[in-house]
C-alpha positions in Angstrom: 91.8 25.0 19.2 90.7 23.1 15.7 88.2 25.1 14.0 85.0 24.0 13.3 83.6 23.3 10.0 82.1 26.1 8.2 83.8 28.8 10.7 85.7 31.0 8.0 84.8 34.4 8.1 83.0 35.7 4.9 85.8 38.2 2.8 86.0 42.1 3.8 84.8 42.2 -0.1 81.8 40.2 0.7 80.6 41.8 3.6 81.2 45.4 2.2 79.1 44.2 -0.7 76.3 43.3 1.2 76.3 46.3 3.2 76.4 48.5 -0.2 73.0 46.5 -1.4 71.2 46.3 1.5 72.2 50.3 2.2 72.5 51.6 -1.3 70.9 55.3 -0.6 73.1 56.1 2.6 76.5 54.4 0.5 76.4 54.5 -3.7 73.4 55.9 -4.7 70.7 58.7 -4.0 66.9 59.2 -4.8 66.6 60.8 -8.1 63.8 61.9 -10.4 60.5 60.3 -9.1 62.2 58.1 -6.2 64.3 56.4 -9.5 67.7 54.9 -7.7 70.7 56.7 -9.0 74.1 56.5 -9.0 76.5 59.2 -7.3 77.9 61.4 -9.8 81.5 60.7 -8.1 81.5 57.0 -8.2 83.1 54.6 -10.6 83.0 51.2 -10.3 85.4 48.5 -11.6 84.5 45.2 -13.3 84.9 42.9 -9.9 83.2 44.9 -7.8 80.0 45.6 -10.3 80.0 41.6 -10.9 80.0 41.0 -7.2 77.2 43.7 -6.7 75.0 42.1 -9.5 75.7 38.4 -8.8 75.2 39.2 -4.7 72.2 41.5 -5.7 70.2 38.1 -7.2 71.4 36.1 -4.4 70.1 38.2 -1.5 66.9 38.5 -3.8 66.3 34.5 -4.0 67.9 33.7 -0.4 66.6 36.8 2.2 63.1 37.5 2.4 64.1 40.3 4.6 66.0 41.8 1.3 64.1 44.3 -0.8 64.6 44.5 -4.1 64.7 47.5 -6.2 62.5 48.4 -9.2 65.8 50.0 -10.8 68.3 48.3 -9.4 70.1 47.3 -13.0 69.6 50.9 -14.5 72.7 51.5 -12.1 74.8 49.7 -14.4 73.5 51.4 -17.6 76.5 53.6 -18.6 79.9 51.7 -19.0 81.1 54.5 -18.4 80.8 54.8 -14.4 80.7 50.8 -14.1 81.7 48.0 -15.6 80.2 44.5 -15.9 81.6 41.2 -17.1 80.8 38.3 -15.5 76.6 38.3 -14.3 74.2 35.1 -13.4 70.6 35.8 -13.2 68.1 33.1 -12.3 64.4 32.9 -12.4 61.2 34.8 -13.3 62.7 37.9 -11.5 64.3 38.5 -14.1 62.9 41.4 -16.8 63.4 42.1 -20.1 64.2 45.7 -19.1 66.5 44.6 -16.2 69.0 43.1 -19.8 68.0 46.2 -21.5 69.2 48.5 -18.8 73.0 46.5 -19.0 73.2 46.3 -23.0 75.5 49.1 -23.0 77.9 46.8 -21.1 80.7 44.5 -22.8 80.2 41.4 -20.9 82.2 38.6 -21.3 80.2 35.5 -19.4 76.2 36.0 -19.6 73.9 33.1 -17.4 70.4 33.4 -17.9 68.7 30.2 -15.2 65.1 29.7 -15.2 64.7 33.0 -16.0 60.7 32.2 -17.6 60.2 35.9 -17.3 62.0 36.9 -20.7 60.7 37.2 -24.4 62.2 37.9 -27.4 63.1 41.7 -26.6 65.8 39.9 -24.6 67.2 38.2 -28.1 67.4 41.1 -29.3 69.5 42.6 -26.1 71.3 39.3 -26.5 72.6 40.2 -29.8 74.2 43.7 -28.4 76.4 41.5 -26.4 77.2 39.4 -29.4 81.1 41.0 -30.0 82.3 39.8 -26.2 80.3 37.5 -25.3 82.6 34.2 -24.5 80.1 32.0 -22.5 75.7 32.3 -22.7 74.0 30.0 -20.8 69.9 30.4 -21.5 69.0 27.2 -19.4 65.5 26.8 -18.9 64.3 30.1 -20.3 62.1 28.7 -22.8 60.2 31.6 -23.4 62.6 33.7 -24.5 62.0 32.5 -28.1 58.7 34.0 -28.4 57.3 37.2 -27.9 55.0 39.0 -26.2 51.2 39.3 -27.5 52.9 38.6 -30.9 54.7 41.7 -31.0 57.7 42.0 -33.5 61.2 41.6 -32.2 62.2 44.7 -31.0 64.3 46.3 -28.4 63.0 49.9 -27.9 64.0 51.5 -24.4 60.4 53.3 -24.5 59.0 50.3 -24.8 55.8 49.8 -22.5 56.3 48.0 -19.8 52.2 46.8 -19.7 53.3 43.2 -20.5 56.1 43.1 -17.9 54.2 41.5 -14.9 53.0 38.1 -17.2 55.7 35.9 -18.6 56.3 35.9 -22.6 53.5 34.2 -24.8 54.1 30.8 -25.8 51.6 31.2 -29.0 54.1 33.5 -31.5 57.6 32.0 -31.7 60.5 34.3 -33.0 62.0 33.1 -35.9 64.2 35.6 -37.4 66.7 35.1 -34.1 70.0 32.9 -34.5 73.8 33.7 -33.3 74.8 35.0 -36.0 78.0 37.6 -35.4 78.5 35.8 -31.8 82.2 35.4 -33.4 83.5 35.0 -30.0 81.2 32.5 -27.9 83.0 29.5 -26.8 80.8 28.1 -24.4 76.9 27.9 -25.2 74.1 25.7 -22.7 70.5 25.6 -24.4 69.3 23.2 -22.4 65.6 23.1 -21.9 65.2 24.7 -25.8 61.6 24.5 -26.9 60.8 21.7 -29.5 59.5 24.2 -32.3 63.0 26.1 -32.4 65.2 24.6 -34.8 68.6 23.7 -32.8 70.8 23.6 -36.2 69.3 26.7 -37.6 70.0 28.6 -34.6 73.4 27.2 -34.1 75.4 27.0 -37.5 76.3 30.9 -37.7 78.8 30.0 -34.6 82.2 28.3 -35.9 84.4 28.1 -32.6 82.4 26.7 -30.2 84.4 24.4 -27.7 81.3 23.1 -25.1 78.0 23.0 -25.9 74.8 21.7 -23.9 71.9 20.6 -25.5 70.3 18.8 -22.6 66.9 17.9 -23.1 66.5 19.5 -26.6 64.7 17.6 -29.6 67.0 17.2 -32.1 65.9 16.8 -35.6 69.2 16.1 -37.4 72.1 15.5 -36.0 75.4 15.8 -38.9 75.4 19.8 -37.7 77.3 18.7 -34.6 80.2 17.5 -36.8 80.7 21.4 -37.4 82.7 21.6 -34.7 84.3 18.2 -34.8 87.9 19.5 -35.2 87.1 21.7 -31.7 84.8 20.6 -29.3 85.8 19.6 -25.9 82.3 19.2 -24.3 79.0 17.5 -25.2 76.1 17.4 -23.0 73.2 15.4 -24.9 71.0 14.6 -21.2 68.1 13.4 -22.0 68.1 13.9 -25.3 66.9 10.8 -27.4 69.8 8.4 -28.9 70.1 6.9 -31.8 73.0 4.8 -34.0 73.1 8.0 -36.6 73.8 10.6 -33.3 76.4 8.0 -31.7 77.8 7.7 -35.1 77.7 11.5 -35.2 79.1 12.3 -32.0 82.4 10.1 -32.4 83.5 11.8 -35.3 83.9 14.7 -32.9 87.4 13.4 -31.9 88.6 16.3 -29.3 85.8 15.5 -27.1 87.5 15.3 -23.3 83.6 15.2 -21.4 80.9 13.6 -23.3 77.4 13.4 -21.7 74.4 11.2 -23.2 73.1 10.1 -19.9 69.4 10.0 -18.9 67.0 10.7 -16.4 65.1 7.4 -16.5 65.2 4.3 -18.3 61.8 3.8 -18.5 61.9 6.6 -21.1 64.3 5.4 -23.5 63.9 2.9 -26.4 67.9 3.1 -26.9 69.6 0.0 -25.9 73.3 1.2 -24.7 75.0 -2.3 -26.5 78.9 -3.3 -25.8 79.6 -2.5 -29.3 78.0 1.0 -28.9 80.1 1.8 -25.8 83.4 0.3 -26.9 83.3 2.6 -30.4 82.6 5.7 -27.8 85.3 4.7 -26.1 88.3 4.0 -28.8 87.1 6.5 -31.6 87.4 9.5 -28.9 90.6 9.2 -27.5 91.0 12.2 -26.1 88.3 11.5 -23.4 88.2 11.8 -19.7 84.6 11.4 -18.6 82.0 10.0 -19.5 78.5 9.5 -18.7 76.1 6.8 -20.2 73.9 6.5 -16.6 69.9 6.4 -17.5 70.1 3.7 -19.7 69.2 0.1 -20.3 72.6 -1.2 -19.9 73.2 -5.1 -21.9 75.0 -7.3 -19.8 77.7 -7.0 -21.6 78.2 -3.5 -20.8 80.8 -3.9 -18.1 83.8 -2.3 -16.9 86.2 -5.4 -17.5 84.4 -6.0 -21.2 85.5 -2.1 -21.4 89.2 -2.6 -21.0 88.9 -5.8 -22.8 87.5 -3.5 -25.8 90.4 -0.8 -25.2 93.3 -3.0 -24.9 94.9 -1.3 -21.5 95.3 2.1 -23.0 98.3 4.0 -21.9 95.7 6.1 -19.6 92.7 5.1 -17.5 89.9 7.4 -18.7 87.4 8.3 -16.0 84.2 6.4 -17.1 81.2 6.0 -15.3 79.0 3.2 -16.2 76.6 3.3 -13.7 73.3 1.5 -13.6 71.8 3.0 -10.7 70.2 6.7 -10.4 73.1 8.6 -10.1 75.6 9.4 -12.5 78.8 11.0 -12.8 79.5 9.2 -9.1 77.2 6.6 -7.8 75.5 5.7 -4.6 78.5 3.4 -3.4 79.5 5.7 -0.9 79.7 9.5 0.4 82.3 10.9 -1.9 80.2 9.7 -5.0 77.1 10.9 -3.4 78.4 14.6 -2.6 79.5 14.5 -5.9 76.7 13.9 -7.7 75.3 16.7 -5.7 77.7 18.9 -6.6 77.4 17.9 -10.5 73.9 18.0 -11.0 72.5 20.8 -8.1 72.1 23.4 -11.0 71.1 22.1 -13.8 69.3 18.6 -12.9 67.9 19.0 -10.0 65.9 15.8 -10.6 69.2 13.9 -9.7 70.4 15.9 -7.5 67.1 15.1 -5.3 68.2 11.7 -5.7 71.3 12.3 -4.2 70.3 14.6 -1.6 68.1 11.5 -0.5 70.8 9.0 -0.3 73.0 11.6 1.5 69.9 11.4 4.1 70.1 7.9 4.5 73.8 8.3 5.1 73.5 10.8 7.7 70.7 8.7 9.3 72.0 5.5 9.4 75.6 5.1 9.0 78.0 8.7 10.0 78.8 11.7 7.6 82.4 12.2 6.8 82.6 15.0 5.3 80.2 17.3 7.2 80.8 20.7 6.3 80.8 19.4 2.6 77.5 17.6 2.9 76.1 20.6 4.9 77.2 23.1 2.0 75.7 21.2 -0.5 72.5 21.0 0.6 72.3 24.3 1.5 73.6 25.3 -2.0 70.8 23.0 -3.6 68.0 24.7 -1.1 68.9 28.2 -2.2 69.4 27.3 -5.6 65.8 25.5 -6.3 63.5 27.0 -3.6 60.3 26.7 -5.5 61.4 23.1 -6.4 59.3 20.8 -3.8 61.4 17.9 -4.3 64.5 19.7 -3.4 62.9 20.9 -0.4 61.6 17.8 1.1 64.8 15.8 0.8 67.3 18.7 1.5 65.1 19.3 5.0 65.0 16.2 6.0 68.8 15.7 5.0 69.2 19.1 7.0 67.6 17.7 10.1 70.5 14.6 10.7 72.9 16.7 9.6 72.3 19.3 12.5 71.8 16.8 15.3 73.5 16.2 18.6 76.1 13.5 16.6 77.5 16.1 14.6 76.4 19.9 16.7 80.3 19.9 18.2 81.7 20.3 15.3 79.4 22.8 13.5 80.3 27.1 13.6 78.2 29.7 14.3 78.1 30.9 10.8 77.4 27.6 9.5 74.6 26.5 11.9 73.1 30.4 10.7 73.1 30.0 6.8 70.9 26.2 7.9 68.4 28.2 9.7 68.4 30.9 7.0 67.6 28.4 3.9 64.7 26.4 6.4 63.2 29.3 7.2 63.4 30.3 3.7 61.5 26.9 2.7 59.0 27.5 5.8 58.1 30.7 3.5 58.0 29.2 0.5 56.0 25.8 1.4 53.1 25.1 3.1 53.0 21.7 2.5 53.1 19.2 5.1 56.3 17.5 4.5 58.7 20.7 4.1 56.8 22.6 7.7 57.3 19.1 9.2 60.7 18.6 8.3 61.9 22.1 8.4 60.3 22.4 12.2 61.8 19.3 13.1 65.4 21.0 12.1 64.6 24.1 14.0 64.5 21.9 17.2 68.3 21.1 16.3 69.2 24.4 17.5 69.6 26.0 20.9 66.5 28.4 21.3 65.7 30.9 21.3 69.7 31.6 21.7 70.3 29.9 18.2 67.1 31.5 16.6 67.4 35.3 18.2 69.2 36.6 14.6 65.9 35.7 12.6 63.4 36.1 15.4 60.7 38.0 14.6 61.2 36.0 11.4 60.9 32.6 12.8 58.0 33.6 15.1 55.9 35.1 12.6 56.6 31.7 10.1 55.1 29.6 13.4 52.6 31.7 14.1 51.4 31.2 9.9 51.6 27.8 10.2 49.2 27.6 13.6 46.9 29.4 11.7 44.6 26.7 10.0 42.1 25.5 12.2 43.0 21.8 11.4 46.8 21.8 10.9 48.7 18.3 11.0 49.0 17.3 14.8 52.9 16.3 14.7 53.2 20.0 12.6 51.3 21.7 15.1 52.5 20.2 18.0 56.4 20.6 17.0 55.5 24.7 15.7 54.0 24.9 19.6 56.5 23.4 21.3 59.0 25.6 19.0 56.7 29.1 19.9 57.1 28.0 23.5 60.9 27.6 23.6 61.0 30.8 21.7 59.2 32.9 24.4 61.0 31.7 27.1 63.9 33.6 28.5 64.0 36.4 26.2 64.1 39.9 26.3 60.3 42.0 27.0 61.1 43.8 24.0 60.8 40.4 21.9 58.0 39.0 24.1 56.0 42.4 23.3 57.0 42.5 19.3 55.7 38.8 19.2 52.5 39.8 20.8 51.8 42.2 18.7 52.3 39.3 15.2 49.2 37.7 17.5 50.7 34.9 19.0 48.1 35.6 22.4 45.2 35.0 20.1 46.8 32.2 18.5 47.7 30.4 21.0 44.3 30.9 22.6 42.8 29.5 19.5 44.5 26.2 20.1 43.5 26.3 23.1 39.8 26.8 22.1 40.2 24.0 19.4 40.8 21.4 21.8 38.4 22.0 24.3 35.7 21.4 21.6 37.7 18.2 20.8 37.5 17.9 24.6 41.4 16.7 24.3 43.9 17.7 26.6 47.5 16.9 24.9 50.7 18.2 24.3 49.0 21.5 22.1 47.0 22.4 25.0 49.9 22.3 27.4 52.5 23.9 25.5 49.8 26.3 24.4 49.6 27.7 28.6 52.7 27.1 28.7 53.9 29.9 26.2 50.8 32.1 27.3 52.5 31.9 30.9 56.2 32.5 29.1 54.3 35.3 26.9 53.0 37.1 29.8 55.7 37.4 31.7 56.6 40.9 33.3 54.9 41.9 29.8 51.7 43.7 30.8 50.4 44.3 27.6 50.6 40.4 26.4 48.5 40.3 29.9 46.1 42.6 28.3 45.6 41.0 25.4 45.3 37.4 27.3 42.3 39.0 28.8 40.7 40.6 25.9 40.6 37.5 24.0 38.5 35.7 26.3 41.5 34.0 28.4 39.9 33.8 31.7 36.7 32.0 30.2 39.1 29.3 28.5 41.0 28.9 31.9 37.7 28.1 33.3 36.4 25.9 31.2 39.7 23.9 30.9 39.4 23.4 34.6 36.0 22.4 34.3 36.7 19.7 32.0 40.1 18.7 32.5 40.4 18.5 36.6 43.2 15.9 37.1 45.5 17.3 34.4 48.3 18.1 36.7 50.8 19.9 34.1 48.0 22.3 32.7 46.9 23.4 36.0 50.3 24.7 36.9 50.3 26.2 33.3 47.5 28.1 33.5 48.1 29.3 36.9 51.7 30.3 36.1 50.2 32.2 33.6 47.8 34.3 35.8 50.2 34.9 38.4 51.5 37.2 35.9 48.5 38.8 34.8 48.0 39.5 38.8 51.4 40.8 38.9 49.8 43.8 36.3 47.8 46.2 39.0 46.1 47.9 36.6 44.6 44.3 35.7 43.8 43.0 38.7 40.1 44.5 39.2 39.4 42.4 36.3 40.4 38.7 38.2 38.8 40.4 41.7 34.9 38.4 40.9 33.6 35.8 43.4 33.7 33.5 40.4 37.5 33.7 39.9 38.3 34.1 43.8 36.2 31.0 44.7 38.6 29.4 42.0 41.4 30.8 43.3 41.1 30.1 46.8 40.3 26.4 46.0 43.0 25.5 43.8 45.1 27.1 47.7 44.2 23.0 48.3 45.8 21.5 45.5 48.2 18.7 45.7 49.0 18.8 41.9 52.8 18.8 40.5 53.9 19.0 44.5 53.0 22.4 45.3 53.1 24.2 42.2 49.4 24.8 41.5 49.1 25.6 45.2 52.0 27.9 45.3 50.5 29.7 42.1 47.0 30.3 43.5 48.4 31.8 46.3 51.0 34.0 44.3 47.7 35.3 42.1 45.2 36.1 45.4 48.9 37.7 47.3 49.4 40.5 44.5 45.5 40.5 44.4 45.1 41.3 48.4 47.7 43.3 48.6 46.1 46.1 46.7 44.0 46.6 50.0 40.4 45.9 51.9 39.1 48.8 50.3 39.2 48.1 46.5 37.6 44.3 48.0 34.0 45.1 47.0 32.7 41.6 47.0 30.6 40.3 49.7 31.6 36.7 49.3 34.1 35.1 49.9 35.6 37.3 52.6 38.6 38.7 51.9 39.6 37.6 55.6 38.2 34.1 55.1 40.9 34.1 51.9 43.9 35.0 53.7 43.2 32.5 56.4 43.1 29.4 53.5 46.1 31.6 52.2 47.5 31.0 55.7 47.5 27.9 56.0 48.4 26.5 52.3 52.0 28.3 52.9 52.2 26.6 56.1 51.5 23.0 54.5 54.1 23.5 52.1 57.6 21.8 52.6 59.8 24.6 52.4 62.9 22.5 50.8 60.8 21.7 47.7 62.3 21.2 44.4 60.6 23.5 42.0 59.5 23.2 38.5 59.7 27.4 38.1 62.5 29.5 36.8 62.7 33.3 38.0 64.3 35.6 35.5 63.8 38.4 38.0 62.3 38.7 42.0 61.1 42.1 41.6 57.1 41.4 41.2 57.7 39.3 44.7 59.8 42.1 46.4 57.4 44.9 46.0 55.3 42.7 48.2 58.1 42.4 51.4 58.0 46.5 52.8 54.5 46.4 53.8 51.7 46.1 56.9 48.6 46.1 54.4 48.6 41.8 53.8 51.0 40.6 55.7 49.8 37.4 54.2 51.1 38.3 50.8 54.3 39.6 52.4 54.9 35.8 54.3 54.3 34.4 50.7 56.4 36.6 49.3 59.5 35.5 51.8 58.7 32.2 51.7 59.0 32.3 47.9 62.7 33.6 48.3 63.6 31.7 51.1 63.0 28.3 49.3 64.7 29.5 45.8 68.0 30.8 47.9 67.4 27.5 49.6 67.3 25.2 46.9 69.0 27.1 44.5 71.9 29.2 46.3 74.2 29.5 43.4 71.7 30.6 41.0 69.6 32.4 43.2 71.7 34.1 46.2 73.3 36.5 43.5 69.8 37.6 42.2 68.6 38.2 45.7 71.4 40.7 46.1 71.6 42.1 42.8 67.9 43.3 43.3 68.3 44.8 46.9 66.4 41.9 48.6 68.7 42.1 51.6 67.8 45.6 52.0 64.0 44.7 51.4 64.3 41.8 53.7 65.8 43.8 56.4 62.7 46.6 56.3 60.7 43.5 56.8 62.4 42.2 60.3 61.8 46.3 61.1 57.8 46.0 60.8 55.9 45.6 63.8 53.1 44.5 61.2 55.3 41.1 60.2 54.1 37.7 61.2 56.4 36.0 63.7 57.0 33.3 61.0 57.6 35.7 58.3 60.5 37.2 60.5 62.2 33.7 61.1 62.3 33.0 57.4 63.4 36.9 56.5 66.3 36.7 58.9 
């Protein structure tokens, strides 16, 4: 049997990882000196297993909002000594300047700081303790790392005060006494996102060996500096940073250049006019090069491929060059592979194109047929864990997400895979409560199999819908899609999950719908599904019964009655619902009033859905009866005068009925069968079994017996008590 996409088991290293960081007192670690995490005395931990620890660590902290992080997490890897780290990635404002401090000690090798708006200059200073083995620094995006805190001097005391910690660095007091200086090793350096007041050449000339540098988006004020490295450089990344002919002049005296990069976002931006004599000097003074992107800018029409051979006279190799007009770069918007590419390029680091992409890998996935699915599907759900607080990521990798999971492409989809979708939706549920990502993300959810699909995040999932039926005026296609969802979600599960849900309020909630749109006097799909999931909620769970009545349940099924008496689907609802508040004993003297009786015993004449509502009022005034004449205190109606309409709405009903029910277990209508008190409630009870096994044999024969019905049945043939009828149908 093929294997389905995504279906490789994670590593033994990866799951042993995960199990270490999610259980780190029971496994490496131990509580120390005022609850401070320490490490074991006895442990010692190599340099693949600490980078997989860190790297995991940051990734469970952005991806699993059931994952806790720990205050000292890094001071674990404070003494080289016991562990080792070479290789760590950190992204966003989790990030602390104590978190580098506690690791400073460490000789790392590779050092990616992403996003990471949380640091100040203390962390320069940390920086420079790396500076004799540090080959590759990435500082993307952390623009605040160049100035310090309240205008405090550069400094890197480990007594430092932490007051400052919780508020990112001040942008008013740049640090100026900061540049590379002694980085002797560092081959690989991205700035990108550098703040315009730091002076790029400044910081840059102590380093002599660079061989790739990014400068994307940084304001250069000179350019000759890059011409440093001219005799060594094998990658240039210049996005959107302004052209001119002196930096094109510049950059093609750097003749080792394999990747060069002056691409832009826009070209409404740019005042740079990419001409053919431009592009054909790129192209014969670096001959060493085998990409290059010029996308983002206004393109002459002279700047064509054929022109471009023309211009390098057929070399002896066809250099990969991307001319590109359109939004993407690198790869295009011709077709899937240049689309997943351009995903795969830009997800990092530009996630403004990758949005682009992600958006024509949507159309591709909607209109035409995806390809390569488990790519596509890893891509997106790269580019949702990697920018979760970016809104444009998350509107157009949900949506993408949603035609992805469909029925066209479900078959061919693992376990594992279809898990890591819900995990980054719900993740986006958490983060946005915007319209177009709940919408979206919903909409994906009811891709999935539920609650079967759903059961590893459930109380997850549950409490997410629950947050977003909140508002009193939520978006109707949102709140109809989250009800629906809570409905599905409810149904067939364990009572364990039905009562844990309860408890999140999902009673109250739904019975806040349900009061919203009886003011708006509308009865729709909300107020269905709404009784729907109360009747799902309630089942053989007597304390979600409890809490249906205690939140005013019994006046809303009134008044919906009142003002909604032909809606067919809402009466069996509702009534499905109290049958299993009735099935609760210690409820029922709440539902025995002449107000809900009367109610009861008319609804015995219903014609609605078949005999649903029918069957249903009887069910509710059988467990009701059966508790005995004595405990009927009420004057009217007659408890006889009941059981005679209770009579003869059984007898009315066509016994080889199709039914729009689904039993999970018989045992609230055995314990009716063995009994002389209503034999009323006992004939409803057999009649009730005798259709299902009917109708139903195969899925309902084996219940019967599983549940010792037979048994049950046969104490009812023994009763002198049992009706005549009830005897024909028992045996």
């Amino acid at each position: 049997m093929a294997a389905k996409a995504g279906d490789n088991p994670d590593s033994l290293m990866t799951v042993a990882t995960v199990f270490c960081l999610r259980n780190l007192r029971k496994t490496m670690c131990y509580q120390g000196f005022r609850s401070k995490l320490s490490l074991r005395s006895d442990i010692f931990l190599p340099s693949e297993i600490c980078d997989k620890l860190v790297n995991t660590y940051m990734e469970l902290v952005h991806t699993d909002s059931n994952f806790e992080p720990e205050e000292s997490f890094f001071q674990l890897f404070s003494d080289p000594r016991s562990t080792r780290l070479t290789r760590v990635q950190l992204r966003e404002d989790f990030v602390r300047d104590r978190d580098l401090e506690a690791i400073q000690k460490q000789d790392l090798i590779e050092l990616h700081l992403t996003y990471c708006n949380s640091l100040s200059s203390r962390s320069l200073k940390t920086l420079t303790c790396f500076r004799e083995t540090l080959v590759s620094l990435c500082l993307f995006g952390c623009s605040h790392i160049f100035y310090r805190k309240g205008g405090a001097p550069l400094a890197c005391n480990e007594d430092t005060e932490d007051e400052d910690e919780e508020s990112p660095a001040s942008r008013q007091a740049l640090e100026t006494d900061f540049n590379f200086q002694g980085f002797n090793r560092l081959r690989l350096l991205n700035l990108g996102g550098l703040p315009d007041e730091v002076d790029a050449e400044s910081l840059l000339k102590p380093l002599k060996a660079l061989t790739s540098l990014d400068l994307s988006n940084v304001q250069l004020l000179g350019t000759s500096f890059l011409t440093q490295w001219k005799d060594r450089l094998a990658s240039l990344v210049l996005y959107n940073v302004d052209l001119s002919e002196e930096l094109v002049s510049t950059v093609v005296e750097i003749t080792n250049l394999r990747h060069l990069d002056v691409s832009r976002e826009s070209r409404r931006t740019s005042k740079f006019k990419m001409t053919r004599k431009i592009l054909t000097a790129i192209v014969q003074r670096l001959v060493n090069l085998v990409s290059l992107d010029v996308s983002g800018h206004i393109m002459l029409d002279n700047c064509t491929v054929p022109h471009f051979e023309e211009a390098m006279g057929r070399p002896r190799w066809v250099p990969n060059v991307v001319l590109l007009c359109g939004i993407f770069q690198v790869t295009g918007s011709k077709n899937e592979d240049q689309v997943l590419n351009a995903i795969e390029v830009y997800t990092e680091f530009r996630p403004e194109l990758a949005h682009r992409a992600i958006n024509q890998l949507f159309d591709i996935a909607r209109i035409q047929h995806c390809s390569q699915l488990l790519r596509a599907l890893q891509l997106v759900i790269a580019a949702l864990k990697c920018h979760k607080y970016d809104k444009s990521i998350q509107v157009t990798g949900s949506a993408a997400l949603f035609y992805l999971t469909n029925t066209e492409y479900r078959s061919d989809q693992s376990v594992r895979l279809r898990r890591e979708v819900i995990q980054v939706v719900l993740n986006g549920m958490e983060q946005y409560q915007e319209v177009t990502v709940q919408r979206n993300c919903c909409l994906t959810l009811c891709n999935f199999s539920i609650p079967e699909e759903l059961e590893f995040q459930y109380s997850r999932v549950n409490q997410l819908l629950l947050k977003i039926l909140e508002p009193a005026r939520q978006d109707e296609s949102i709140q109809r899609i989250a009800v629906h969802l809570c409905n599905a979600l409810v149904c067939q599960v364990d009572n364990h999950h039905k009562e844990a849900v309860g408890k999140m309020g999902f009673v109250k909630t739904m019975l806040n719908l349900i009061q919203k749109k009886l003011q708006d006097r509308m009865c729709d799909q909300v107020m269905e599904f709404s009784w729907s999931a109360l009747w799902n909620i309630t089942d053989e769970t007597p304390d979600n019964c409890q809490m249906f009545l205690n939140c005013r349940g019994m006046s809303l099924f009134l008044e919906c009655l009142q003002e909604f008496p032909d809606k067919q689907e809402l009466h069996r609802n509702m009534l499905g619902l109290l049958g299993n508040v009735a099935e609760v004993k210690a409820l029922r003297p709440q539902l025995l009033t002449p107000q809900f009786i009367s109610v009861f015993s008319n609804l015995l004449d219903s014609k609605a859905d078949g005999i649903e509502v029918s069957y249903n009022a009887c069910g509710v005034l059988s467990h009701i009866v059966f508790d005995g004449p004595e405990v009927w205190s009420m004057e009217e109606p007659l408890r006889d005068t009941v059981m005679d309409k209770m009579w003869a709405a059984i007898r009315s009903w066509d016994v080889s009925s199709r039914r729009n029910i689904n039993y999970r277990s018989f045992e609230p209508i055995l314990r009716l069968l063995p009994q002389s008190i209503s034999p009323v409630s006992q004939h409803w009870a057999t009649w009730a079994l005798f259709n299902l096994v009917s109708v139903y044999p195969s899925k309902y024969c084996p219940l019967l017996i599983k549940e010792g019905g037979i048994t049950l049945l046969e104490k009812v043939l023994e009763l002198e008590s049992s009706h005549p009828e009830t005897k024909d149908m028992a045996r």
